[in-house]
C-alpha positions in Angstrom: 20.5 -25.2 10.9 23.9 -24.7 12.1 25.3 -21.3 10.4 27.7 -21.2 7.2 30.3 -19.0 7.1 31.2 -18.0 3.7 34.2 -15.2 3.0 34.7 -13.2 0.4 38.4 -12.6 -1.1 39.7 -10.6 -4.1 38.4 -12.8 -6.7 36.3 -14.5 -4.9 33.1 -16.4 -6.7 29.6 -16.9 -5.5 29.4 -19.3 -3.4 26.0 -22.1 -4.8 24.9 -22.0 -0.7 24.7 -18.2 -0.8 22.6 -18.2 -3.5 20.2 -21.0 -2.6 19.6 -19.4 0.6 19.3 -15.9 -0.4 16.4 -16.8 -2.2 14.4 -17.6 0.2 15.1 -14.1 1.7 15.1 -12.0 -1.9 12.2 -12.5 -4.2 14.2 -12.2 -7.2 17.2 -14.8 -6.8 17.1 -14.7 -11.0 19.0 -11.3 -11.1 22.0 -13.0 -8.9 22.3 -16.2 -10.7 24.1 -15.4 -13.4 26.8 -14.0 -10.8 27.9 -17.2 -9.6 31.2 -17.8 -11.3 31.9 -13.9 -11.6 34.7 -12.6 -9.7 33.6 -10.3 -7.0 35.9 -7.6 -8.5 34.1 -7.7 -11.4 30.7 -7.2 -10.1 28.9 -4.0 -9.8 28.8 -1.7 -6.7 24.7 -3.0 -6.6 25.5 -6.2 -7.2 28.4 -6.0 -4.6 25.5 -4.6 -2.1 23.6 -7.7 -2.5 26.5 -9.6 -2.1 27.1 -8.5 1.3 23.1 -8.8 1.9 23.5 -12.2 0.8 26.3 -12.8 3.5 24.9 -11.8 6.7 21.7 -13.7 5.9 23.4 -16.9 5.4 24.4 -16.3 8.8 20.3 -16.2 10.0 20.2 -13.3 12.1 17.6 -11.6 13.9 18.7 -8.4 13.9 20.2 -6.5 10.6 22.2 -3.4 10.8 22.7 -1.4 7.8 25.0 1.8 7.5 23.8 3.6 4.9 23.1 0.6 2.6 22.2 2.6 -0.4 25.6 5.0 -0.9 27.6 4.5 -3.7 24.5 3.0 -5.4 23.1 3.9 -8.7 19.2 5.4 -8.5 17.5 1.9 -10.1 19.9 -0.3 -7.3 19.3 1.9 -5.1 15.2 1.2 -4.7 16.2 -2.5 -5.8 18.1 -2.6 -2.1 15.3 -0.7 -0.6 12.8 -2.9 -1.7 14.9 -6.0 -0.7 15.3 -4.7 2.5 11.1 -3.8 2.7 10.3 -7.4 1.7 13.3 -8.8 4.5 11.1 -6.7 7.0 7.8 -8.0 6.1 8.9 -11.7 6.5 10.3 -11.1 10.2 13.7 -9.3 9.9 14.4 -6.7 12.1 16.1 -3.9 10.5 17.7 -0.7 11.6 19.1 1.4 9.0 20.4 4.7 8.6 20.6 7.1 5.3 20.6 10.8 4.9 17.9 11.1 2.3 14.5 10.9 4.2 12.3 9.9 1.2 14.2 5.9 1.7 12.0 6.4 4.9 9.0 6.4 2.8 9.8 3.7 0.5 11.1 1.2 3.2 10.4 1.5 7.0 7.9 1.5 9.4 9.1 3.4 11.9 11.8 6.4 11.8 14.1 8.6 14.1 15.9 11.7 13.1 19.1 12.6 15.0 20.5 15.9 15.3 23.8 16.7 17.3 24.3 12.9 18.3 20.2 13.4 19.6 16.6 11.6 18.5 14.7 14.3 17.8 11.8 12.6 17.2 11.2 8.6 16.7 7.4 7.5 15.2 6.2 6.5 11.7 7.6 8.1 8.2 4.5 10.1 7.5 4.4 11.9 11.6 8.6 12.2 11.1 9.5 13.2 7.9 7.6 16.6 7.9 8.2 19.7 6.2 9.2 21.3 10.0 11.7 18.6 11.2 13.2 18.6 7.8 13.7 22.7 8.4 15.0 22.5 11.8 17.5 19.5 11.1 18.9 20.2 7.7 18.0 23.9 7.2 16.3 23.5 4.4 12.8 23.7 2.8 11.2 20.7 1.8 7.4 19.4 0.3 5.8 16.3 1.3 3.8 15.1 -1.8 1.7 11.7 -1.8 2.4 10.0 -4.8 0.0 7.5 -4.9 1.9 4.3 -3.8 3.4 6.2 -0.7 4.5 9.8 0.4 7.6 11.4 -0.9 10.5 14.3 0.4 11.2 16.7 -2.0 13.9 19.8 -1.5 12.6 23.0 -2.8 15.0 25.2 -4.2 15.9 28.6 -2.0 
């Protein structure tokens, strides 16, 4: 399938292509339906997040690149993008992502490398990364590991 190539303007509206093939990449199309004839101005910064998901995957690519995907989201869109971005993994999608909070490493990769001065510092899987010692030495402050249940989580402890 030869790629579409879809830009977004000031009030520019969903485009019906976009959101047919987004959902065979997001497994809940619903929640971006009723955007369709919305201005993209009007949308929120979430909803704007998927938007630009919904972009680059029109375009098929094997490779995704995310900077910091989650700032400027609320907590629930947030793990809504995170999750999206687990599931894109899962079907094929190679992604590399960064973000400054090292419990999205938990909820949505595989594999994880923390940089310090412009270095890797170390590169594996979230649970031999993201430990209480290479969350000391790289941010300087104390952290737990709990397991949850579901998956591990990074929690900053106070002093």
């Amino acid at each position: 399938m030869a790629p579409v190539k879809i830009s977004f303007q000031k009030n520019a509206y969903f485009f019906n292509i976009t959101i047919i093939k987004l959902s065979k990449n997001i497994q809940e199309p619903k929640t971006l339906l009723p955007l369709k004839n919305t201005p993209y101005n009007e949308i929120s910064g979430g909803e704007q997040q998927l938007t630009f998901i919904a972009r680059v995957l029109t375009q098929e690519p094997e490779i995704l690149i995310l900077d910091e995907p989650t700032s400027r989201l609320d907590f629930g869109n947030q793990i809504r993008t995170l999750n999206i971005i687990k599931n894109l993994s899962k079907k094929g999608l190679s992604i590399i992502m960064t973000s400054h909070f090292p419990d999205h490493a938990f909820i949505a990769s595989h594999k994880v490398a923390i940089m310090k001065n412009k270095k890797f510092m170390e590169i594996g899987t979230p649970k031999d990364v993201i430990s209480s010692e290479n969350m000391k030495s790289t941010y300087g402050i104390n952290v737990k590991i709990l397991d949850i249940g579901e998956r591990l989580a990074c929690i900053p402890l106070n002093g």
